[in-house]
Structure formats: structure tokens, C-alpha cells
N, C-alpha and C positions, 0 to 999 in steps of 0.2 A: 449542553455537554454534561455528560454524567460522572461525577465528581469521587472521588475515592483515592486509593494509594497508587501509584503512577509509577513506572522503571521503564527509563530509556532505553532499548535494544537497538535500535540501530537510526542512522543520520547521516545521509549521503544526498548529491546532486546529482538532479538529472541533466542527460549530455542540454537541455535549453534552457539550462539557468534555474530550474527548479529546486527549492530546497525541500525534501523530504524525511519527518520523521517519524519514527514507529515506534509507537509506545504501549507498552500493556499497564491496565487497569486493573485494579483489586477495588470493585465498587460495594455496595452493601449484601448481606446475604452471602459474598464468596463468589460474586459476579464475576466471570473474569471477562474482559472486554480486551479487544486490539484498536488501538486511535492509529488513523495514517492522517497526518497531519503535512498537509502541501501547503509552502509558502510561495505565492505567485507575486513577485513585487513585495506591496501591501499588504494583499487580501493571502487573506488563509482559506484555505478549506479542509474542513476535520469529518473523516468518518470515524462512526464507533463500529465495528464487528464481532459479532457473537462466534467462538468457534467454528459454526459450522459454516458459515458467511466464511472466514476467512480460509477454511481449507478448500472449500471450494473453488472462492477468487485464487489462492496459490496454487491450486491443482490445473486452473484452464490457463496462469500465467506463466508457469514452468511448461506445461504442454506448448504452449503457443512461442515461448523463447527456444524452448528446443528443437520445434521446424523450423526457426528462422535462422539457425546456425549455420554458416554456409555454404544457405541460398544466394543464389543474384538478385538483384534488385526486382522486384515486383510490378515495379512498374506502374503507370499511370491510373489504370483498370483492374489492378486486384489482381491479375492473373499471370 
């Protein structure tokens, strides 16, 4: 994990029990990183994202929550 100045932005669960938080990094050089850090139980799992890494994941994850606004249920098969 890449270590530097840390500020919490947000910390919410998900609807199965998941605890997620979002954190930004001020690493060396003026790095700025985003951590999403999932607590499952135990186990954690921490990504770090560069910028463009994370507009991209927010750009296909806001697209993908805004077709699913309701819609009916999908169903078994995707379709």
C-alpha cells in the first residue's frame, strides 16, 4: 500500500453487509491516489487508483446505475 497523507471522503455499507471506504492519498512527488478499501468480515481489500483509473471506473459506474433506474428485474440470463 502506498503510504503518504490520507483524508477520509466518504464511508457507507453496502445493501450485503459490506463496509466501504474512500479515501484520497497525497503520496510523494504530489501523487494523488484514491484507496477503496472493502471490508468483507475480516479480510479487507484496498485498491489504489490513479485519476484516470478512477474517472473511468466512475464514468462506466454512474452509466451502468443510471440504466438500472427503473428497470424490472433482469432476470436469470441478462436479458
Amino acid at each position: 500500500m502506498i503510504e503518504g497523507q490520507t483524508r477520509s471522503l466518504d464511508r457507507f455499507q453496502t445493501p450485503f453487509g459490506k463496509d466501504v471506504e474512500i479515501i484520497e492519498v497525497l503520496a510523494e512527488n504530489d501523487v494523488q491516489l484514491l484507496r477503496v478499501r472493502i471490508k468483507e468480515g475480516s479480510r479487507f481489500t484496498v485498491l489504489e487508483l490513479d485519476p484516470v483509473t478512477a474517472q473511468h471506473w466512475g464514468s462506466l459506474m454512474a452509466s451502468w446505475a443510471s440504466g438500472c433506474m427503473g428497470e424490472a428485474d433482469l432476470g436469470d440470463d441478462g436479458e
